[in-house]
C-alpha positions in Angstrom: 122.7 125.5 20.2 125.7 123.1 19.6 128.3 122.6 16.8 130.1 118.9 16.6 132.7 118.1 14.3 133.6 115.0 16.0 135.2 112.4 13.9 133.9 109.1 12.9 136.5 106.1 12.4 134.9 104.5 8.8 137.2 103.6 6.1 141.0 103.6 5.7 143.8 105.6 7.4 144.3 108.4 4.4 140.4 108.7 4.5 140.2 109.3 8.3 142.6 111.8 8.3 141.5 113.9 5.5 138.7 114.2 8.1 140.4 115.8 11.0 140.6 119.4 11.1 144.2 120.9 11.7 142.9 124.3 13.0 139.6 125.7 14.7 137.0 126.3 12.0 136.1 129.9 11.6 132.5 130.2 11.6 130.3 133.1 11.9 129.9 135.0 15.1 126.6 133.9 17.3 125.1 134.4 20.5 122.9 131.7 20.3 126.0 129.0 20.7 126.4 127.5 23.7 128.6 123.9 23.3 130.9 123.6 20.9 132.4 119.6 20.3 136.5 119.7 18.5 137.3 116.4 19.7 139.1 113.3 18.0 141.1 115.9 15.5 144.5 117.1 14.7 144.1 120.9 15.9 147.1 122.5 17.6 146.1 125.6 18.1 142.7 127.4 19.9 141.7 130.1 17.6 138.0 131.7 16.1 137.0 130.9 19.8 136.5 135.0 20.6 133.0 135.1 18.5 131.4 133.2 20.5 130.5 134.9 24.1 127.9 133.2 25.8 129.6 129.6 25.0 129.5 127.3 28.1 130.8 124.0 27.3 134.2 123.8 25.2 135.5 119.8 24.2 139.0 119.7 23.0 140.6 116.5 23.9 142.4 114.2 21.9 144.5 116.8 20.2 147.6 117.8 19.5 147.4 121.5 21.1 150.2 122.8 23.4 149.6 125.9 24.6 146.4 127.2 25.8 145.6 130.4 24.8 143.1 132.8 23.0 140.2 131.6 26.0 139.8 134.8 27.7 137.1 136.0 25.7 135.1 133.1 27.0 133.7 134.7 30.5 130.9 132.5 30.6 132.4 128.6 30.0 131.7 126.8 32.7 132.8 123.1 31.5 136.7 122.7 29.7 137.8 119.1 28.6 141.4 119.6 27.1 142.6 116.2 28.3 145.0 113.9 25.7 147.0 116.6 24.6 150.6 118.0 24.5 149.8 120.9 27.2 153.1 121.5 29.2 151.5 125.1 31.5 148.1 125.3 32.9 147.4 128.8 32.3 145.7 131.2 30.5 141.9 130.7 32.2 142.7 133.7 34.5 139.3 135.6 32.9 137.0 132.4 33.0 135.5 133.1 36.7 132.6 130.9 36.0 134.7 127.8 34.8 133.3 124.9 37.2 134.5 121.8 35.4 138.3 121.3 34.2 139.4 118.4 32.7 143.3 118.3 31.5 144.2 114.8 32.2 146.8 113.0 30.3 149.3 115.5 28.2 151.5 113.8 26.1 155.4 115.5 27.3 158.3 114.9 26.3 160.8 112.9 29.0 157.7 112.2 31.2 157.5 115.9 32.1 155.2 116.7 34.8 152.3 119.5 34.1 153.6 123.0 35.3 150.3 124.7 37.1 150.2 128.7 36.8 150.1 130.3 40.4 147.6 132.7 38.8 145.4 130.6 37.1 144.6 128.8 40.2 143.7 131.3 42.3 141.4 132.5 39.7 139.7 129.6 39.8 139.5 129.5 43.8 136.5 130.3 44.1 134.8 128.8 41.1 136.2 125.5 40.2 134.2 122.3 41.4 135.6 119.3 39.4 139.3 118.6 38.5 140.7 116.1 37.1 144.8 116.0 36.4 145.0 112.5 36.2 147.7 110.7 34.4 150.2 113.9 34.3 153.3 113.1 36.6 152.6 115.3 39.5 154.8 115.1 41.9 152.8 117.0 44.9 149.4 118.7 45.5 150.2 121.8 47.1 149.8 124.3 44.2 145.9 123.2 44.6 145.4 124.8 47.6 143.6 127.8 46.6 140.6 125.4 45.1 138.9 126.1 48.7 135.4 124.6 46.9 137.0 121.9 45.3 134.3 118.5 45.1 135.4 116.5 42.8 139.5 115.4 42.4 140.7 112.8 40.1 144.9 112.8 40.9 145.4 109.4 39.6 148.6 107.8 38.3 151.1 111.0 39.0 154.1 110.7 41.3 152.6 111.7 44.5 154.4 110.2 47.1 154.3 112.7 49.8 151.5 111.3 52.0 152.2 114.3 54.9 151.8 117.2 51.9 148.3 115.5 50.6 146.7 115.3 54.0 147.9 119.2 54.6 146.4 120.3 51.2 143.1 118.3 51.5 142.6 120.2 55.0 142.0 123.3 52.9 139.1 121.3 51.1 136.1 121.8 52.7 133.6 120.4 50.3 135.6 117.8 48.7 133.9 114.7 48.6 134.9 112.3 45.8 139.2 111.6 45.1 140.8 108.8 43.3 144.6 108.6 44.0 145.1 105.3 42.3 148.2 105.0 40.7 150.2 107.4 42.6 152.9 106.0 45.0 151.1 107.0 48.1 148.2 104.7 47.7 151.0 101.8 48.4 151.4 103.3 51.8 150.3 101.9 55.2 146.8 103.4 56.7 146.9 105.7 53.3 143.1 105.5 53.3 143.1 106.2 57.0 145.3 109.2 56.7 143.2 110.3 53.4 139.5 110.2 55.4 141.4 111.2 59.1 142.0 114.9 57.2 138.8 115.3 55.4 135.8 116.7 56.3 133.1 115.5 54.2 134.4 113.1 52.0 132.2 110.5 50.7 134.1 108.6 48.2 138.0 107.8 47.8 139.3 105.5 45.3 135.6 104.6 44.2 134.7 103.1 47.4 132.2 105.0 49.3 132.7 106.3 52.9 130.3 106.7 55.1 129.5 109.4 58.0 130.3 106.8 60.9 133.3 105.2 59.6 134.7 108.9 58.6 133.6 110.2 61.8 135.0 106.7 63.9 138.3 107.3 62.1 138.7 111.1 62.8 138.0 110.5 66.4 140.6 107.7 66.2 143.3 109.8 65.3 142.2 112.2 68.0 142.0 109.8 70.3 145.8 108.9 69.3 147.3 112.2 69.4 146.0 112.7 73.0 147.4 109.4 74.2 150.7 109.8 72.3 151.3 113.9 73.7 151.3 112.7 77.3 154.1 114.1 79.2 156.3 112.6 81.9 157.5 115.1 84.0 160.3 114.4 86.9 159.2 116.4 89.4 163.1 116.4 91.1 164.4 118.2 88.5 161.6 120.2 88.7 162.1 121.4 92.3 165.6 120.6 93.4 164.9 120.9 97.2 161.8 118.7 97.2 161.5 116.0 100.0 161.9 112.2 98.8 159.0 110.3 100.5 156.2 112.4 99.0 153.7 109.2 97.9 152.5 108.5 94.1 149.2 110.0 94.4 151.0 114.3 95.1 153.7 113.6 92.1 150.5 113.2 89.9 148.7 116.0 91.4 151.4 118.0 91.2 152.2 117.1 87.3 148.8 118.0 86.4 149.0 120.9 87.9 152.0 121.2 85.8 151.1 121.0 82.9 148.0 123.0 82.9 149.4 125.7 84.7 153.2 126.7 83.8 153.1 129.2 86.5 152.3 127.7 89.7 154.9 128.1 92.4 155.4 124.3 93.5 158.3 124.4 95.2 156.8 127.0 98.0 153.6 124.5 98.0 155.8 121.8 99.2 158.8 123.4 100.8 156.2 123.1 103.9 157.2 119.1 104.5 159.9 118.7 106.4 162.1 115.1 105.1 162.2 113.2 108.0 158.0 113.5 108.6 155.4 112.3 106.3 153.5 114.3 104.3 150.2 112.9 104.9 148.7 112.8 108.3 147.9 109.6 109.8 144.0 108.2 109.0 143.5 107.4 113.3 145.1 111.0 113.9 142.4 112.6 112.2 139.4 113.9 114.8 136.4 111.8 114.8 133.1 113.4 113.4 130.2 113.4 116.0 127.4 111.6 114.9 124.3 113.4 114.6 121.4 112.5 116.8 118.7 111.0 115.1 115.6 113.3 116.6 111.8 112.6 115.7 111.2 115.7 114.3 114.6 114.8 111.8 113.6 111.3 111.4 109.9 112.4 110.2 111.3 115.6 107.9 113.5 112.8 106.1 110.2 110.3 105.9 108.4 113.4 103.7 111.0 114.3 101.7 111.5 110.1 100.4 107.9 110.8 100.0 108.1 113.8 98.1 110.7 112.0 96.0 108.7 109.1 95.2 105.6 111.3 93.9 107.5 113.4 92.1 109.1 110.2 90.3 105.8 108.9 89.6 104.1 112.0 88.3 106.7 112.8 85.9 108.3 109.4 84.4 105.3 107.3 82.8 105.6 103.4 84.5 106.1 102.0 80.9 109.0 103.9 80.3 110.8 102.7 83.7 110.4 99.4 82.4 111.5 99.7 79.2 114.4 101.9 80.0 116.5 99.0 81.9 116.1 97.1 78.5 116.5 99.6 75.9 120.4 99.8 76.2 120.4 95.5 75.8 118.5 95.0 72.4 120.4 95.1 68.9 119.8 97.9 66.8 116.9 97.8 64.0 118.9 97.7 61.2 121.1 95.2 62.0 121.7 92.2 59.6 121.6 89.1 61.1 124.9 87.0 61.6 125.2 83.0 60.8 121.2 83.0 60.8 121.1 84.2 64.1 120.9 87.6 66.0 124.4 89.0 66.1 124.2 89.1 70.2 122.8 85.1 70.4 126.6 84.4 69.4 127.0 84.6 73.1 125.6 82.3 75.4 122.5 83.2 77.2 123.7 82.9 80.7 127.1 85.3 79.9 124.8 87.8 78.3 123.1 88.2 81.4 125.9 88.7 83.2 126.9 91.7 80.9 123.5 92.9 81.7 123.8 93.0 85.0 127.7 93.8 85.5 128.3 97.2 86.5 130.8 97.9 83.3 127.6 97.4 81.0 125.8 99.9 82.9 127.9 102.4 83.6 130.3 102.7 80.4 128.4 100.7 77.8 125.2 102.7 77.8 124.0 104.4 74.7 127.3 103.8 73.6 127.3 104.0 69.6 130.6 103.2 67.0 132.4 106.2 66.8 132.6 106.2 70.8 133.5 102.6 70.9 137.1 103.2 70.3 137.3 105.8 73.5 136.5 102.7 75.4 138.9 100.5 73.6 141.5 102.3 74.5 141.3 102.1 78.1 141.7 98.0 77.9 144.5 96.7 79.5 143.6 92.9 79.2 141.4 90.1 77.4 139.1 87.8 78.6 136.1 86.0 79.1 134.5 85.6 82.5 136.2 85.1 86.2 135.3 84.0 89.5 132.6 82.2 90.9 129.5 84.4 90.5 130.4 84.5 86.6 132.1 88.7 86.3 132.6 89.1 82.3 135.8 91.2 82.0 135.6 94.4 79.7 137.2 93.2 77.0 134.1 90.9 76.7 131.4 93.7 77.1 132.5 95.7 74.1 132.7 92.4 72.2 128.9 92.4 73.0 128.5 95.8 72.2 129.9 95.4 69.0 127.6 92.9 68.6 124.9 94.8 69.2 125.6 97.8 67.4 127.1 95.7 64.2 129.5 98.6 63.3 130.8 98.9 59.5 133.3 96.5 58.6 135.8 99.9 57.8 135.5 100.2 61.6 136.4 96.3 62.2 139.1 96.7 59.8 140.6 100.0 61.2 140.4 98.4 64.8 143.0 95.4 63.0 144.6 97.4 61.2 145.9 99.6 63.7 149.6 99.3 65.5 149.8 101.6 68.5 147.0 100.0 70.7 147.3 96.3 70.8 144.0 95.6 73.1 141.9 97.2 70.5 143.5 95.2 67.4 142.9 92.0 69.3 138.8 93.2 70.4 138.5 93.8 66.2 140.1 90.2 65.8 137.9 89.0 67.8 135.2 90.8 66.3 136.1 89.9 62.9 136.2 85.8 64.0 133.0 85.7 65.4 131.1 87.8 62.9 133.0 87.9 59.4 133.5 85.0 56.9 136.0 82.5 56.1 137.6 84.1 53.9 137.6 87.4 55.8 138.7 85.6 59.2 141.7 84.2 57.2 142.5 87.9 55.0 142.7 90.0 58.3 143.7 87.7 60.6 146.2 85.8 59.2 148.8 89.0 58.6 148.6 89.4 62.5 150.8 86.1 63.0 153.6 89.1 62.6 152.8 90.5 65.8 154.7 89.3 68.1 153.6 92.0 71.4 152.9 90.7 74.9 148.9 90.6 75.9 147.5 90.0 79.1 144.7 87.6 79.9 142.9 87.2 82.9 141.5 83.7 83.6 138.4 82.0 85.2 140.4 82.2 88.3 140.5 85.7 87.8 144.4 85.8 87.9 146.4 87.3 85.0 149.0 85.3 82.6 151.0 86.3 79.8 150.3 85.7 76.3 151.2 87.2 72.7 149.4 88.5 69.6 150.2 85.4 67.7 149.0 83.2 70.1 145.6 84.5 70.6 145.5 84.9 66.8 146.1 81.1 66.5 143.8 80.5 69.1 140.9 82.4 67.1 141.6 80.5 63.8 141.8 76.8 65.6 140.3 76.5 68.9 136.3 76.4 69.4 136.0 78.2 72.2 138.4 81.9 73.1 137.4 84.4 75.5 134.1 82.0 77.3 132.5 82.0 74.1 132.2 79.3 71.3 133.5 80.7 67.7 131.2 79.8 64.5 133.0 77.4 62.5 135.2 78.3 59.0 136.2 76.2 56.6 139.5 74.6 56.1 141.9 76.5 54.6 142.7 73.9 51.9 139.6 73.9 51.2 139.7 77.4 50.2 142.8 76.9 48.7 142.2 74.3 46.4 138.8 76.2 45.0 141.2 79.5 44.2 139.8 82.0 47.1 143.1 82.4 49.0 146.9 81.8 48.1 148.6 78.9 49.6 150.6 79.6 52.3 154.3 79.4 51.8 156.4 78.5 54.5 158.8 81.2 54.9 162.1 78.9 55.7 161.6 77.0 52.6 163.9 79.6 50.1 166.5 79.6 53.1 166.6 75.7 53.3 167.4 75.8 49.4 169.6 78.6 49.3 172.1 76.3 52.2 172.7 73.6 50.2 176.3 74.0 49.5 177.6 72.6 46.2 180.8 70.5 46.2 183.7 71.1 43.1 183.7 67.5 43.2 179.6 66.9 42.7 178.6 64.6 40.1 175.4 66.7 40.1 174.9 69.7 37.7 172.4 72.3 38.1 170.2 71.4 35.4 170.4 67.7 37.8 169.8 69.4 41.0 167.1 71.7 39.8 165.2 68.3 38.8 166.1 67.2 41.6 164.1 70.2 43.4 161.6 69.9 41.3 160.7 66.0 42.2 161.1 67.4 45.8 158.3 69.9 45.8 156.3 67.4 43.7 156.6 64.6 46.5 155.8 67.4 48.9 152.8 68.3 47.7 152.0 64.7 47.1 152.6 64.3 50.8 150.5 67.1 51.1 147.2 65.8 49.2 147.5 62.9 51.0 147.5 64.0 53.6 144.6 66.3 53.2 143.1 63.2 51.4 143.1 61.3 55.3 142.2 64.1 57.4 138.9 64.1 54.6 138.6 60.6 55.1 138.4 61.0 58.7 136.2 63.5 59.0 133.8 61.9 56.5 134.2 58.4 58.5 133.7 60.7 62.0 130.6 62.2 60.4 129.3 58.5 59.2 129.7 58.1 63.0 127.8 60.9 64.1 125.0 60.3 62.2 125.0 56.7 63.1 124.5 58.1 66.5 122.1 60.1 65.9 119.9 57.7 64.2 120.2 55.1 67.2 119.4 58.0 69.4 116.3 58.7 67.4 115.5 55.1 67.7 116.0 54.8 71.1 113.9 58.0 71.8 111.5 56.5 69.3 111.4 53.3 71.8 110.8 55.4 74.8 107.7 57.0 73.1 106.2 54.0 72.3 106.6 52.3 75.7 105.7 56.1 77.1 102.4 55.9 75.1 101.9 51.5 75.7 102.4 52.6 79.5 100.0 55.6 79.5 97.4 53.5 77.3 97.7 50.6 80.4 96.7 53.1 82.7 93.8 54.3 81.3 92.3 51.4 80.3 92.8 50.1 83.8 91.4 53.7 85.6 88.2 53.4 82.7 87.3 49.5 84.3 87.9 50.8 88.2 85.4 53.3 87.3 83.2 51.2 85.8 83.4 48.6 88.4 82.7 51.2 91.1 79.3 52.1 89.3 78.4 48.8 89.1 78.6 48.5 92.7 76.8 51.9 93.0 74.3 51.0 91.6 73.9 47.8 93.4 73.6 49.0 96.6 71.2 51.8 95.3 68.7 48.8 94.3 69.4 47.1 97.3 68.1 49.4 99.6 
């Protein structure tokens, strides 16, 4: 059973508000009531409520109430919407242990007042409360929320959170949230916010209305993992360690010994090595070392080893089916099934045929490519230490270009792409994303990601066909993917122009970034003729000639590209009609020959049969 008294807007001002109620109705107690709607009125205070025990669902918002009170009759409500008020305290809703929906978003306070939450009403709805939403309120931090363990649904948009470290904390204690909206708040301006956000999470699905799925929320958890273990490496200097330690002890023992360090903070090193003496080495010498005898090779031994390869080979045979040997050497090089194809074309066919079966058969692909799936892909990443294509003679791909392939061939989200770019502490994986996002992503995407990375000015290393390394930097190998046709041994898809994309809105022109500078040094004499109304025409003219300069020439580089395609298909046509010619004299030739084979054979029958009636 339901009772509505929602107001209708028909008529004038005076008639609407003779509508609104200024006070809860009182109406007769029942059991039978359930919802009850109070919306779009002018009440201020909640009252009559107490009659009513088995109500569920309570609307009250867009009132003028300020306190809430007189709701702790109301054991069973499970859905409160209170929003567009005047509420200054959350409180109050300590009885209501079945309340699963609150909605209190947007109270009207005086001096942009934030809204005070009641330690006690909070934990009483720990355990209950599903949906929140305190958007639109001024909060200044989350931590009060804590206690909402099964918290689902959060809607914290426009407050004043700022305090990205005190968000991630408090969404660790929510297990089951999986929808949040922060837009609005001052955090969502941050660097990596939404990385941060999903990094703490557990199973969140959606965050700012864009979904999240399991492999990008699971690829980005393991990528703050994997960043916490490389950044809490310790150096340890194993002098101050042990004061009396010789000083020609090689690379290989200070390692050992750090290890051993830091897994075990009570191992007695210094009576470990107090054993080497300065002057001697620590190692003995490889020729010093006794020589093994070999064993002699006896029938008997040499027929015991022919039946146990034997035994081997059966027991291969028996067990493994001969299909799946076969199909197990090609399983790890197909793409996946659900894979969408790139530029019309199967994302891996980006690389040329003869490189791709290199990467087949190079020992990186095999050994630390296999079954290899987009959340692990950034373990791997990690451990590059340059970029490249292929080296040496026999065609070796480097690493850098196997996980370009097996990005390929898994196709991973573009969150992952994106987080790979996005990052700062490891350049190698940045520039395998950039690279990535060139081959596979649009024009407009190439130029959105890639373009912000011309601010990166960190050293790369590069290893050439000659397989020797030489220095590079981010910029440059960014510049390199946006103009070249060929990085890395393999040829780039083509992208637009960017004034093409420009000049049809998709993307901002670029600014040069020493233009403001330029204007702000031209000094102004006492003596100048020219007043600022005169110079700022005078600027004006400027940029127009400029970008008349510009147009034209964009206008010539399209000119010549529409005169160098004229040419090409010129080509092609004479091509055509040369091939066209060889076909015909092809077919002329082939026509000769025949005719000429068809009246040898017929002159040999002729003759056949001449000598036949002869004799």
């Amino acid at each position: 059973m339901e009772y509505e008294t929602e107001n209708v807007k028909s008529g004038a001002q005076t008639a609407e508000d003779k509508n609104k109620l200024k006070s809860t109705p009182k109406l007769s107690p029942s059991k039978d009531l359930s919802v009850i709607y109070l919306y779009n009125n002018d009440i201020e205070n909640i009252e009559n409520l107490h009659v009513f025990p088995n109500l569920t669902s309570l609307y009250l918002q867009n009132n003028n109430i300020k306190k809430m009170e007189n709701l702790k009759n109301l054991s069973k409500l499970r859905k409160l919407y209170i929003g567009h008020n005047k509420i200054g305290v959350l409180e109050g809703l300590e009885t209501l242990q079945r309340l699963e929906e609150l909605h209190i978003e947007k109270q009207s306070l005086p001096d942009n007042n934030p809204l005070c939450l009641d330690p006690r009403t909070i934990f009483a709805l720990s355990e209950s409360l599903c949906i929140l939403n305190i958007s639109h309120n001024n909060l200044t931090s989350l931590s009060y929320l804590s206690p909402l363990k099964n918290l689902v649904v959060l809607n914290a948009a426009s407050n004043d959170i700022d305090d990205i470290k005190d968000v991630c904390q408090t969404i660790r204690n929510w297990y089951h949230l999986k929808e949040a909206s922060f837009n609005g708040n001052p955090i969502a301006k941050r660097h990596r916010y939404r990385e941060d956000i999903i990094a703490n999470s557990f199973q969140l699905n959606s965050l700012d209305g864009k979904t999240i799925s399991d492999v990008t929320r699971n690829f980005i958890k393991r990528f703050e993992e994997e960043k916490l273990i490389h950044g809490s490496k310790q150096n340890i200097n194993l002098a101050d360690i042990v004061p009396d330690l010789p000083r020609n002890y090689p690379t290989a023992l200070q390692k050992a010994a750090s290890a051993s360090i830091l897994r075990d903070s009570k191992c007695r090193l210094s009576q470990d090595l107090s054993v080497f003496d300065e002057t001697d080495a620590v190692y003995i010498a490889w020729k010093t070392l006794p020589k093994r005898k070999p064993l002699l090779k006896t029938p008997q031994r040499l027929q015991n080893k022919r039946n146990l390869n034997a035994e081997k080979k059966r027991v291969v045979i028996n067990t493994f089916p001969q299909f799946f040997a076969i199909n197990l050497a090609t399983m790890a090089n197909r793409t996946v099934k659900d894979a969408k194809s790139v530029h019309g074309t199967n994302p891996q066919y980006l690389v040329e045929k003869i490189i791709r079966s290199r990467i087949y058969d190079s020992k990186y692909w095999k050994e630390e490519c296999f079954a290899l799936t987009a959340e692990l892909l950034v373990d791997k990443a990690m451990e590059l230490r340059f970029v490249g294509g292929v080296f040496g003679g026999n065609i070796k791909p480097t690493p850098f270009l196997c996980l370009t392939l097996k990005m390929l061939q898994i196709q991973p989200e573009k969150d992952i792409v994106v987080e790979f770019i996005k990052n700062e502490e490891f350049k190698y994986v940045r520039a395998l994303g950039a690279f990535y996002m060139r081959l596979t992503g649009s024009s407009l995407d190439c130029y959105k990601y890639l373009e912000p990375l011309y601010n990166d000015n960190r050293k790369l290393r590069r290893q050439n066909r000659q397989a020797q390394f030489e220095l590079i930097h981010m910029d440059e190998f960014i510049d390199e993917l946006l103009r070249d046709e060929r990085v890395c041994d393999v040829i780039l898809p083509r992208i637009q122009k960017r004034f093409v994309l420009e000049e049809n809105n998709e993307i901002e022109a670029k600014v040069s970034a020493l233009e403001d500078d330029l204007d702000e040094d031209i000094e102004m004499d006492d003596d100048s003729k020219y007043d600022l109304e005169e110079l700022a025409k005078e600027k004006e003219k400027d940029k127009r000639e400029r970008k008349r300069e510009r147009s034209k020439s964009r206008e010539r580089q399209r000119s010549r590209e529409r005169e160098r395609h004229k040419k090409d298909k010129e080509r092609d046509r004479e091509r055509d009609k040369d091939r066209e010619r060889d076909r015909d004299k092809d077919r002329d030739k082939e026509r000769r020959d025949k005719d000429r084979r068809e009246k040898d054979r017929d002159k040999r029958d002729k003759k056949r049969d001449e000598d036949r009636k002869r004799r």
